[in-house]
C-alpha positions as CSV (number, residue, x, y, z in Angstrom):
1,X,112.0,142.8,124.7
2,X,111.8,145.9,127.3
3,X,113.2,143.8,129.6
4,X,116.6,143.9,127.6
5,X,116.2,140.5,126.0
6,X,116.9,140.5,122.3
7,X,118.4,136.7,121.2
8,X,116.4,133.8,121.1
9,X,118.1,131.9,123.8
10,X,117.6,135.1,126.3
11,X,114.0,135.3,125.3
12,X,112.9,131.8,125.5
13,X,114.6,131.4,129.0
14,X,111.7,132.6,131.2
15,X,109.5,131.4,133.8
16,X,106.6,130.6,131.4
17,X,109.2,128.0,129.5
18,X,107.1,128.5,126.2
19,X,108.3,125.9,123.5
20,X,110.9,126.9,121.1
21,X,108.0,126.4,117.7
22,X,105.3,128.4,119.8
23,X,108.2,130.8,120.2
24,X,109.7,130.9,116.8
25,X,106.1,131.2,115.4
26,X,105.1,134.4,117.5
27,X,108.2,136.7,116.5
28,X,108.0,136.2,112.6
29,X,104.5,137.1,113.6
30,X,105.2,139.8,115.5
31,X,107.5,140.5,112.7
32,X,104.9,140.5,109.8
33,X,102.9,142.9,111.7
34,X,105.8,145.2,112.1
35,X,106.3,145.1,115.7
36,X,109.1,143.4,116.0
37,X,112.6,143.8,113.4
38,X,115.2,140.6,113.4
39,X,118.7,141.8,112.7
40,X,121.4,139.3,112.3
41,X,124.6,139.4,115.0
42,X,126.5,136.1,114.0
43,X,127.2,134.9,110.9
44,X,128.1,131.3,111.3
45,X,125.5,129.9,112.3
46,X,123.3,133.1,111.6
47,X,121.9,133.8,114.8
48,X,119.2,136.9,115.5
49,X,118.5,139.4,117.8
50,X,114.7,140.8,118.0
51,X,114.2,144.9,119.0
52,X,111.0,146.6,118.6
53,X,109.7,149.0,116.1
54,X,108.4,152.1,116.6
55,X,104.7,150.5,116.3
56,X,106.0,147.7,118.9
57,X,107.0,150.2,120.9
58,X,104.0,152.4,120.8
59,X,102.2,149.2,122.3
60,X,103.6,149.9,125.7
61,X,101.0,152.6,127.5
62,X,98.3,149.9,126.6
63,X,100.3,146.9,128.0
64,X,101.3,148.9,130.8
65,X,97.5,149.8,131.6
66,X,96.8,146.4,131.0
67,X,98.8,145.3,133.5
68,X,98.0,147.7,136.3
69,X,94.2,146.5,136.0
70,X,95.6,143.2,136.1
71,X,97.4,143.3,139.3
72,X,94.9,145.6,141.0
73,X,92.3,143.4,140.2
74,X,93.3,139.8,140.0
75,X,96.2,140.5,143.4
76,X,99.6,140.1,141.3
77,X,102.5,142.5,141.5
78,X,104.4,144.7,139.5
79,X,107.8,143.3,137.7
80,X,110.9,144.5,138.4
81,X,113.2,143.4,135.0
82,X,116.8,144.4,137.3
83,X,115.8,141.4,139.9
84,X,113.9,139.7,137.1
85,X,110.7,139.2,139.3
86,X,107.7,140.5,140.5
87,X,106.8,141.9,144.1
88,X,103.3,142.6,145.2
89,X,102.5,146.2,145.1
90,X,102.8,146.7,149.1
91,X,106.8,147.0,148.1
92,X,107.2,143.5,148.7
């Protein structure tokens, strides 16, 4: 969801292709915790968009540090969510 995807469709269409029940199952999780907020934008059907709270978005110094070790230690690159991939950290 920082990367500007709020529907179901935009989130599930990634390059980790996790299943739509895995998927369902983590955002009303996410939701019950009170990271996440679901908010309705069509009626018929009712479809949702997802957005972060406040306490999602406090999460993101931690992930962010998380994923600096990561790539410093384990060789990956840094994401880029306007070309919607990662480059190694040479500028690649």
């Amino acid at each position: 969801m920082w990367h500007g995807r709020h529907t179901f469709v935009a989130l599930q269409d990634n390059k980790e292709r996790v299943p739509t029940n895995i998927l369902s199952e983590r955002l009303k999780r996410l939701e019950e915790w009170g990271l996440v907020r679901r908010e309705p934008y069509q009626q018929r059907p009712v479809r949702y968009s997802y957005h972060l709270t406040d306490k999602g978005r406090s999460l993101e110094p931690l992930l962010l540090q998380i994923m600096s070790w990561g790539h410093s230690r384990l060789g990956g690159g840094r994401h880029d969510p306007a070309k919607g991939r990662s480059s190694k950290q040479n500028g690649d």
